[in-house]
C-alpha positions as CSV (number, residue, x, y, z in Angstrom):
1,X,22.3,-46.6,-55.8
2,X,22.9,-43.6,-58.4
3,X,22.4,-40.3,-57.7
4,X,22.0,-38.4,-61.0
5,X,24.4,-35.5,-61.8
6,X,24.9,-35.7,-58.3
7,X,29.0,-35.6,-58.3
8,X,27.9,-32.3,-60.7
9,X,25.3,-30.5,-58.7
10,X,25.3,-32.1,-55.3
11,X,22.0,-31.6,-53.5
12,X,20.3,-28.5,-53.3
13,X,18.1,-27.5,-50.5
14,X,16.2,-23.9,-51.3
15,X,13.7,-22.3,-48.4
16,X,13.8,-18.9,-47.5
17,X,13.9,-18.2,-43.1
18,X,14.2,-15.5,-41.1
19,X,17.0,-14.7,-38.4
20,X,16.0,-12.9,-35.6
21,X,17.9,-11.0,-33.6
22,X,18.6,-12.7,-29.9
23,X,16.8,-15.7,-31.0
24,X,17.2,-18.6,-31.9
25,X,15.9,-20.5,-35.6
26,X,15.4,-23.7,-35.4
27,X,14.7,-26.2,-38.5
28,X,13.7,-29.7,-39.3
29,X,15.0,-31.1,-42.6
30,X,12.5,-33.5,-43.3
31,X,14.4,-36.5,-46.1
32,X,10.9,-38.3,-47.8
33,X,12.5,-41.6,-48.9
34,X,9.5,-42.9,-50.2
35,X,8.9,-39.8,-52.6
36,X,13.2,-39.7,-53.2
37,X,14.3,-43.4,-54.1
38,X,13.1,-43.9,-57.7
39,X,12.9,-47.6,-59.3
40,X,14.8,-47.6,-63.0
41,X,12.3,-49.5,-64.7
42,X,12.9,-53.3,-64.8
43,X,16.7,-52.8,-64.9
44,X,17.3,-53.6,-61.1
45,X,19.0,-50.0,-60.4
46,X,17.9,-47.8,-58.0
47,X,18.1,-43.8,-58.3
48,X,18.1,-41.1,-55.9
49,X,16.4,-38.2,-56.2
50,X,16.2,-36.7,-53.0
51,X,13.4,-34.8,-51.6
52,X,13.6,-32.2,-48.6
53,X,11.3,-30.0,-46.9
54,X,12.3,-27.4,-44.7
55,X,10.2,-27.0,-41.9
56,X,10.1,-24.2,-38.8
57,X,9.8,-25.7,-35.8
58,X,7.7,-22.6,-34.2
59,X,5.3,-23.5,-37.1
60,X,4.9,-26.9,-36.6
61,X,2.3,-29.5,-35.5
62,X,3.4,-32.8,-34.6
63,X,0.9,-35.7,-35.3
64,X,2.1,-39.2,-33.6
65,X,0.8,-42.5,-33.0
66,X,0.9,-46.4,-33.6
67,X,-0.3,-48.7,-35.7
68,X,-1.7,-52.4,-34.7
69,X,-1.9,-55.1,-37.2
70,X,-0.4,-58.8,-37.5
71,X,3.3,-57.7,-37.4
72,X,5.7,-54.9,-35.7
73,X,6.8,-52.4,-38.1
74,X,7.4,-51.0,-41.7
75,X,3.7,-49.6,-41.9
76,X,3.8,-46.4,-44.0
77,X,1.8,-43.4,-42.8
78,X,1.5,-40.0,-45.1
79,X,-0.4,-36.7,-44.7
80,X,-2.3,-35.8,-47.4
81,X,-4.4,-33.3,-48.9
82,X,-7.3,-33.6,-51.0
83,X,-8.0,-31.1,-53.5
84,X,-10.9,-31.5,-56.0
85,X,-10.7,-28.3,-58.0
86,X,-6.7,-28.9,-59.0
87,X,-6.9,-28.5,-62.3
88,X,-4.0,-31.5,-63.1
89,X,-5.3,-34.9,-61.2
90,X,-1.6,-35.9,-60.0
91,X,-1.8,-32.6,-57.7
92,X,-5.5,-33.4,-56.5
93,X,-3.3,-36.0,-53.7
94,X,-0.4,-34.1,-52.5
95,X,1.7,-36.5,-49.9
96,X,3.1,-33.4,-47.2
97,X,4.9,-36.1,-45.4
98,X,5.3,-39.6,-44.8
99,X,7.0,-42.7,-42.2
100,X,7.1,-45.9,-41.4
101,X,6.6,-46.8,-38.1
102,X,9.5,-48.1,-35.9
103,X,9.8,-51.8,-34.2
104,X,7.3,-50.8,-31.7
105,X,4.3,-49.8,-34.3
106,X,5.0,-45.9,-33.1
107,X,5.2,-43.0,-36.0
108,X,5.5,-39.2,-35.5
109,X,5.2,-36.7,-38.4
110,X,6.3,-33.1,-38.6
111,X,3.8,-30.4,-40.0
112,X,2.6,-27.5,-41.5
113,X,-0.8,-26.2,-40.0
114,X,-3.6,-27.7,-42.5
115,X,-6.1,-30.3,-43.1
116,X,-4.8,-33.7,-43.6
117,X,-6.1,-36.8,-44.2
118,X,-3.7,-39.5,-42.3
119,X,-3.4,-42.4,-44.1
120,X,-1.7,-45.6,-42.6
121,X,-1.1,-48.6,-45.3
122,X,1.3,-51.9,-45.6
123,X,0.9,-54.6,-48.4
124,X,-1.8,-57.1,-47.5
125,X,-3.7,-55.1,-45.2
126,X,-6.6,-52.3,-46.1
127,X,-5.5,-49.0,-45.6
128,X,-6.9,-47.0,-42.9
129,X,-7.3,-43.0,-42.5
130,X,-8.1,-39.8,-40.6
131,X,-9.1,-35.9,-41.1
132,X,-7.4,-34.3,-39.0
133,X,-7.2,-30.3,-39.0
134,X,-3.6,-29.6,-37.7
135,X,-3.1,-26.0,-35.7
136,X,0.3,-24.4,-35.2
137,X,2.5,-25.9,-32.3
138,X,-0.6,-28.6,-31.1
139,X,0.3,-32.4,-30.9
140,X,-2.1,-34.6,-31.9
141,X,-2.3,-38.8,-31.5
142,X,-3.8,-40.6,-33.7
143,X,-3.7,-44.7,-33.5
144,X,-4.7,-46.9,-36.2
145,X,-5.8,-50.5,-36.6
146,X,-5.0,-52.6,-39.8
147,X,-7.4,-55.5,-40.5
148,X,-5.6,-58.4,-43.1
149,X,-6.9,-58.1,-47.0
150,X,-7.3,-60.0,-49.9
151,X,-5.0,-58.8,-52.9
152,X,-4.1,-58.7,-56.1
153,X,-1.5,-57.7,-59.0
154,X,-1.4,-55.0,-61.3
155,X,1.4,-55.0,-64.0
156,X,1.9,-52.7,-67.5
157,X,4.3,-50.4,-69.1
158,X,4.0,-46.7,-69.2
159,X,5.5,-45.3,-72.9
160,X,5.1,-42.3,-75.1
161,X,2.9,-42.5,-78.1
162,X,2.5,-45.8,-77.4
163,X,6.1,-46.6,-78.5
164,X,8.9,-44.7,-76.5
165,X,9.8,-45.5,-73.2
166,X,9.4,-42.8,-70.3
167,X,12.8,-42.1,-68.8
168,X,10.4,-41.1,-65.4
169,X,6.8,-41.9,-64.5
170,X,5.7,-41.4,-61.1
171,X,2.2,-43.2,-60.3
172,X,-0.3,-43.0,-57.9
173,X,-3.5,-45.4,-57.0
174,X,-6.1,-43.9,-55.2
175,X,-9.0,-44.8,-53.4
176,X,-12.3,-43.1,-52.1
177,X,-12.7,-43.8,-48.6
178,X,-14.5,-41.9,-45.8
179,X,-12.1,-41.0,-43.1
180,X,-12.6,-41.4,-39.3
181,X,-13.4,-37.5,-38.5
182,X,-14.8,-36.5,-42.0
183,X,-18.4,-36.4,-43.2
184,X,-17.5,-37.1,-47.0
185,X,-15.5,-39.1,-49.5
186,X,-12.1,-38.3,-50.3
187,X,-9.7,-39.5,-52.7
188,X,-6.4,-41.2,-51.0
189,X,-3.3,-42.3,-52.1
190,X,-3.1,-46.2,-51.3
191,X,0.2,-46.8,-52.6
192,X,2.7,-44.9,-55.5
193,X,5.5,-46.0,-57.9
194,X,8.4,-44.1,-59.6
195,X,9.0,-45.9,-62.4
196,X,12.2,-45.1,-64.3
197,X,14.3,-46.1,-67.8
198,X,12.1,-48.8,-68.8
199,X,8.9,-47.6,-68.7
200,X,7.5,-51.7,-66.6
201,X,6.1,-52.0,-63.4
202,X,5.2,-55.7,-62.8
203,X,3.1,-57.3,-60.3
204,X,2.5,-54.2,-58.1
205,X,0.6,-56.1,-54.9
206,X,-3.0,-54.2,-53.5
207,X,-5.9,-54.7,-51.5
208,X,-8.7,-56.1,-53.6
209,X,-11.1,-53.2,-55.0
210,X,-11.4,-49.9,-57.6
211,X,-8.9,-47.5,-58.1
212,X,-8.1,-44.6,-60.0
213,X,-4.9,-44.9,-61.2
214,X,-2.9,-41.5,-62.4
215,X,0.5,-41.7,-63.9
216,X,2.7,-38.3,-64.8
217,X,6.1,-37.4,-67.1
218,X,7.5,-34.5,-67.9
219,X,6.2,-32.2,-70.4
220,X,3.1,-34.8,-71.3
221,X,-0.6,-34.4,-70.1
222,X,-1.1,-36.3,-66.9
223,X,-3.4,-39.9,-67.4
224,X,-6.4,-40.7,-65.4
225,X,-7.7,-44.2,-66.1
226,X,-11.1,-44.7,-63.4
227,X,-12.7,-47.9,-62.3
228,X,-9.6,-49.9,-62.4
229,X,-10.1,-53.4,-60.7
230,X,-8.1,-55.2,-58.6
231,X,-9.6,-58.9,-58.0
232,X,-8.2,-61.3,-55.2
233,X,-5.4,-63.6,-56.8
234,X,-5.4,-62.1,-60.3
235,X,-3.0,-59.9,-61.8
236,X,-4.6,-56.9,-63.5
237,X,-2.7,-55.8,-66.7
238,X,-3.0,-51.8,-67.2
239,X,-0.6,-49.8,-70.1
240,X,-0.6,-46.1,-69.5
241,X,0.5,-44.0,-72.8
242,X,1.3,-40.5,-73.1
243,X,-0.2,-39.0,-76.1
């Protein structure tokens, strides 16, 4: 695994805290991997490109659970927020945090007080959610239950113009779904690529059904293709170009 530049620059972590006097900070430094290990394309290289958040433990809410399916562990679980008026679609799902559970289907995520929607997914099963409105220093449990799905492919390349490869492309597909403890559809994040320095992804595996697929670079508009289909046993070919 290579870490750009990172003999150069190192890794940087920047966010501000306050000392007090006769007391005592305490931090969590919270290390995504799912956000931070980035696939090079087709080449069979992986990168890393870590991500970090900085939490305050006085701030936090702690949201922790398990997760039954037909296994033991490796199911991923993110907090997200939904936001329908961000102007670019790639921030309208913001992941704040994610895990996979542990050998005993237990996970535990650190937050920041706001509304999440919980989302629990592993390849062949259907992912499953929650709204839950976290408050400052609360602990909340929330247990999930996968149920087995039939799946599909999707496989494409993502280039500029149409003819240039991207050297970096993260991309997300998202669902609607109705959460246990909301009263409307949101828009979740199912599963998410980083595709890098080859501009492929090739038979990316999801539950049968429509997504909304949104892909991202640097410095080119963000692409939102709707109504993309994934049928059971099929492999659904989808090219995203930056104009």
């Amino acid at each position: 695994m290579k870490i750009p530049s990172g003999l150069q620059t190192g890794i940087k972590i920047v966010h501000g805290f306050d000392i007090n006097e006769n007391q005592t900070t305490e931090l969590i430094l919270d290390f995504d991997a799912s956000e931070s290990v980035v696939e090079a394309g087709s080449s069979g290289q992986w990168l890393l490109k870590p991500t970090i958040k900085v939490l305050d433990t006085k701030e936090c809410s702690i949201i922790s659970g398990t997760v039954e399916f037909d296994g033991t562990e490796g199911v991923l679980v993110s907090a997200q927020i939904y936001d329908s008026d961000a102007p670019d679609p790639k921030d309208r799902v913001i992941i704040q945090a994610s895990t996979s559970t542990d050998e005993n289907g237990s996970y535990t995520i650190f937050l920041q007080p706001s509304s999440y929607n919980i989302v629990a997914y592993k390849d062949e099963y259907d992912p499953d959610c929650a709204r839950i409105v976290a408050e400052s220093n609360i602990s909340y449990t929330q247990d999930f239950a996968l149920s087995t799905a039939s799946t599909g492919t999707i496989s494409g390349r993502i280039t500029i113009d149409g003819g240039t490869d991207v050297q970096h492309a993260p991309i997300s597909f998202r669902q609607l779904a109705q959460c246990e403890g909301s009263s409307e559809e949101e828009q979740i994040q199912v599963k998410s690529l980083n595709v890098a320095n080859g501009g492929s992804y090739n038979n990316v595996l999801l539950p049968e059904g429509t997504y909304t697929v949104v892909a991202s670079t640097f410095g080119r508009a963000t692409q939102e293709l709707f109504d993309v289909e994934i049928m059971a046993g099929a492999d659904t070919q989808l090219d995203v170009i930056f104009p």
